[in-house]
C-alpha positions as CSV (number, residue, x, y, z in Angstrom):
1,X,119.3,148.6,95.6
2,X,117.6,148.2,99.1
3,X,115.3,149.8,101.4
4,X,116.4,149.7,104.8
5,X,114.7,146.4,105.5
6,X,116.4,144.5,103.1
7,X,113.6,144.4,100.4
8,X,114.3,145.9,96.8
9,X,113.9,149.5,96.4
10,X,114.0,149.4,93.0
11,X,111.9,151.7,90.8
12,X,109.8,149.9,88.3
13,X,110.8,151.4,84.6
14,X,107.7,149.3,82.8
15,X,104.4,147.7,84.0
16,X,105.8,144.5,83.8
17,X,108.9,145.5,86.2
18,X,105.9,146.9,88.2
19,X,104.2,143.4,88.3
20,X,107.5,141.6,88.9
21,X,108.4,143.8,92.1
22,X,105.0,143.1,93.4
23,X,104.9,139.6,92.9
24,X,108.4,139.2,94.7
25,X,107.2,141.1,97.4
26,X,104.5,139.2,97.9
27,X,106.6,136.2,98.2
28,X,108.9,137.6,100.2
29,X,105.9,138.4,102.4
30,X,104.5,135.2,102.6
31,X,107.7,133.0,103.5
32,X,108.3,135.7,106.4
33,X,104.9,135.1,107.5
34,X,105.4,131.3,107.8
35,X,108.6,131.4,109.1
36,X,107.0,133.5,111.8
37,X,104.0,131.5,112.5
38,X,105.6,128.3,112.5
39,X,103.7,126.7,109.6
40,X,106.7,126.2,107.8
41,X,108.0,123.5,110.5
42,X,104.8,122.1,110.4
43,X,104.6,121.9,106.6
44,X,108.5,119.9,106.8
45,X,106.3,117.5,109.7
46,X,103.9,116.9,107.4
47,X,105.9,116.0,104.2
48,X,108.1,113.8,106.8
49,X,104.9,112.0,107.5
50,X,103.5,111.3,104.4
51,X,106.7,110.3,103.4
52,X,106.8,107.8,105.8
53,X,103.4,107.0,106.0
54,X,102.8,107.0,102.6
55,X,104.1,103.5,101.3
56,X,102.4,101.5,103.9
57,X,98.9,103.2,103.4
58,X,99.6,102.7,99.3
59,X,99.5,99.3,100.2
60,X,96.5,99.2,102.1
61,X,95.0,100.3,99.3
62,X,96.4,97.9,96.7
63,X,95.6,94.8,98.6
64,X,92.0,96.1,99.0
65,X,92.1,97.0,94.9
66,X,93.1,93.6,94.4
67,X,90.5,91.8,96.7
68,X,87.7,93.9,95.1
69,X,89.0,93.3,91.4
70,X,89.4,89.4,92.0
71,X,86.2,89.3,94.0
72,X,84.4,90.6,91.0
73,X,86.1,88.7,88.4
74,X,85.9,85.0,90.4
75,X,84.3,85.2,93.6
76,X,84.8,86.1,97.4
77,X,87.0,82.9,98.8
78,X,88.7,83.0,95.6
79,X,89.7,86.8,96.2
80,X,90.8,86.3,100.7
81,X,93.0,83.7,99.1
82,X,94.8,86.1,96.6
83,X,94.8,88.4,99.4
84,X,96.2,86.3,102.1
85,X,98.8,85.0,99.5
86,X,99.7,88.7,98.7
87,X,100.4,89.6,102.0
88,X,102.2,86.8,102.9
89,X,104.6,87.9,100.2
90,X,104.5,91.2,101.2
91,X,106.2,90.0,104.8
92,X,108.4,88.2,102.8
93,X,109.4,91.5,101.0
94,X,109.4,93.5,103.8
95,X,112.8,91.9,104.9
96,X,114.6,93.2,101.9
97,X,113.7,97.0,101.2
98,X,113.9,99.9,103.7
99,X,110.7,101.3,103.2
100,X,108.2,100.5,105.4
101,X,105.6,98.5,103.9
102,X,103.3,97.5,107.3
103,X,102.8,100.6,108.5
104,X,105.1,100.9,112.0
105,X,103.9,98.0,114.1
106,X,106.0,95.9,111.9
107,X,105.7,92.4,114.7
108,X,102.3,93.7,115.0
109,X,101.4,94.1,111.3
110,X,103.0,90.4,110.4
111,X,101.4,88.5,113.3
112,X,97.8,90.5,112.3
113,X,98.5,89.3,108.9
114,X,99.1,85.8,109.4
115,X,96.0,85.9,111.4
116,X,93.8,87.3,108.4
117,X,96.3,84.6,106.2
118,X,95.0,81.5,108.1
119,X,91.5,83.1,108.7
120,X,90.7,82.9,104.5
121,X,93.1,79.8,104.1
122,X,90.9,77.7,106.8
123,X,87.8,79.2,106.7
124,X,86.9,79.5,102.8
125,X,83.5,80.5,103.3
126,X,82.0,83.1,101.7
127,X,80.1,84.2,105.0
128,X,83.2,84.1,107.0
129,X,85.0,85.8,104.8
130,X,82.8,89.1,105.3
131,X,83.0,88.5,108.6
132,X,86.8,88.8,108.6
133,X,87.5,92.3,109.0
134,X,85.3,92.2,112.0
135,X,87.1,89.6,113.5
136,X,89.9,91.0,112.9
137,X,89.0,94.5,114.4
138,X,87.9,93.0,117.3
139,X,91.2,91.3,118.0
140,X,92.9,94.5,117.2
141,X,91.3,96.2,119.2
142,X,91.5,94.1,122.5
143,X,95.5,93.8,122.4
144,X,95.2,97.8,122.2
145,X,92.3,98.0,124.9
146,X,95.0,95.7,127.4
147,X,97.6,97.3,126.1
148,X,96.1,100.9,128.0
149,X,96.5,99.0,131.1
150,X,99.8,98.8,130.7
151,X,100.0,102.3,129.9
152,X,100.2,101.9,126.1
153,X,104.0,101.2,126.4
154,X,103.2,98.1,124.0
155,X,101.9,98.7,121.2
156,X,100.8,102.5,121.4
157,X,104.3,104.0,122.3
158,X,105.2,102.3,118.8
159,X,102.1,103.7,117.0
160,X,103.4,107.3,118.4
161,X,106.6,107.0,117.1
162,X,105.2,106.1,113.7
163,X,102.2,108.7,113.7
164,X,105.3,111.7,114.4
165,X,102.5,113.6,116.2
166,X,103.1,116.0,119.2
167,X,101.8,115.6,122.2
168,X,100.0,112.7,122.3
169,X,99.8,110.3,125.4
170,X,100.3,106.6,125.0
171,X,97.7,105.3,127.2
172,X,95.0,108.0,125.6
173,X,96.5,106.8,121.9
174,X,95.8,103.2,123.1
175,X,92.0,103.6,124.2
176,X,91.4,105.7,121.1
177,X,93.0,103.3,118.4
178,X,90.8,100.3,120.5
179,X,87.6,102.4,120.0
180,X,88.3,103.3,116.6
181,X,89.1,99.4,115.5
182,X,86.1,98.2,117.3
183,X,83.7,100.9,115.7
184,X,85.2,99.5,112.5
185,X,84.4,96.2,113.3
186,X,80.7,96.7,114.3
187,X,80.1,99.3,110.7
188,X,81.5,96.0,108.9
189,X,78.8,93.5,111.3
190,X,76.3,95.6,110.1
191,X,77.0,96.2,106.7
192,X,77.2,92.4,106.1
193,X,73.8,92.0,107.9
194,X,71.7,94.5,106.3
195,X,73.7,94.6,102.9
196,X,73.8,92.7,100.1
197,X,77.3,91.3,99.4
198,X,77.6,93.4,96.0
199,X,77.2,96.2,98.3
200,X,79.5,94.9,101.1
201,X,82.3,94.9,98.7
202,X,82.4,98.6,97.5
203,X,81.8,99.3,101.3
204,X,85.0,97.3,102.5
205,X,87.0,98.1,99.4
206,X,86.6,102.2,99.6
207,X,84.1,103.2,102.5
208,X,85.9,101.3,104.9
209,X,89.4,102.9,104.1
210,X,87.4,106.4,104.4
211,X,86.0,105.7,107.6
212,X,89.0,104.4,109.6
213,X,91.1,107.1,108.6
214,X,88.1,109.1,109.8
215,X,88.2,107.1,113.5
216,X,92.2,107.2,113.5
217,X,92.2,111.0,113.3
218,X,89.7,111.1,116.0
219,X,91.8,108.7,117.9
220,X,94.9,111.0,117.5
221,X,93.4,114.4,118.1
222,X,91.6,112.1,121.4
223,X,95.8,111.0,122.6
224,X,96.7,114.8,122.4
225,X,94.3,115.2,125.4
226,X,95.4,115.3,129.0
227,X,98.0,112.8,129.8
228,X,96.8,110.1,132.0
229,X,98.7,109.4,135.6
230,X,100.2,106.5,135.5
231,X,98.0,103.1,137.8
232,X,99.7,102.8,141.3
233,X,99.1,99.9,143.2
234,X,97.3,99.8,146.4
């Protein structure tokens, strides 16, 4: 039976009908609550994001387990090699499943991983190879730093359409992702120079991953600011 707002009217006979009644109420209460806030759409967003997102950042995280573990097994040419050859085989796989396994910027993503590729290949110096991410921050984020001038339509209207986020303006998205790369870069410069390279390696393998999620966040929540007006000429 029901009460005149749908809910169950019936009279509990026991204490555990009694706990039963007030635990469905409770859920009852709950789902109306979210479906009034809102937080219910925004819980579906966030699965749809993770679910997207997920794979590529996975991956992210097993190229960097397998550059640590080779690194401390062999040593740190040895280990950029192993990780250029796995990602160049990762592009290669990339063609044949659906997921997405570079993480949106799919030109982007190949063309910044032949770079890091032929930057360990040619360069197999020890040095230079904890130099790399810093290099290739700095080139990341110049292409994003130009491609604000063009008002993010480039690379940072892609990013948007990856991230799934509302509100956020391309050419804002585009400054914040350049300051976020390049603050990446210099933590890396500095970590190499006042480090040792034992040190260096647990920083790139799990502080780094830590601290650009950090920056991207920040670069995000930055791009949900006030749009910018688009350059006029004259």
């Amino acid at each position: 039976m029901s009460g005149p707002d749908g809910r169950s009217s019936e009279e509990p006979k026991t204490l555990r009908d009694a706990g039963r009644l007030i635990l469905e109420s409770c859920k009852e209460g709950w789902r109306e609550g979210v479906a009034g806030s809102g937080r219910d759409e925004d819980w579906q967003a966030a699965k749809e994001r993770w679910r997207r997102n997920g794979p590529s950042i996975a991956v992210d995280i097993g190229l960097g387990l397998v550059f640590f573990a080779v690194a401390k097994l062999t040593d740190l040419v040895t280990a950029a090699v192993v990780g250029a050859l796995a990602g160049l085989a990762l592009i290669v796989v990339q063609r044949f499943v659906r997921v997405d396994l570079l993480g949106g910027l799919a030109l982007f993503g190949i063309v910044m991983m032949l770079l890091s590729a032929g930057y360990a290949l040619i360069l197999q110096d020890e040095g230079a190879i904890q130099y790399r991410p810093t290099v290739m921050g700095a080139i990341t984020a110049t292409l994003f730093l130009a491609d604000s001038f063009f008002g993010g339509r480039y690379l940072a209207e892609r990013l948007m359409r990856y991230v799934g986020q509302p509100g956020m303006d391309a050419t804002r998205l585009a400054r914040g992702v350049a300051a976020a790369t390049l603050t990446a870069a210099l933590a890396n410069h500095f970590v190499v120079a006042w480090a040792s390279q034992d040190l260096w390696l647990y920083y790139t393998t799990f502080g780094d991953v830590i601290l650009v999620m950090a920056l991207m966040l920040g670069a995000i929540r930055y791009a949900q600011g006030p749009a910018v007006p688009p350059r006029t000429d004259g």
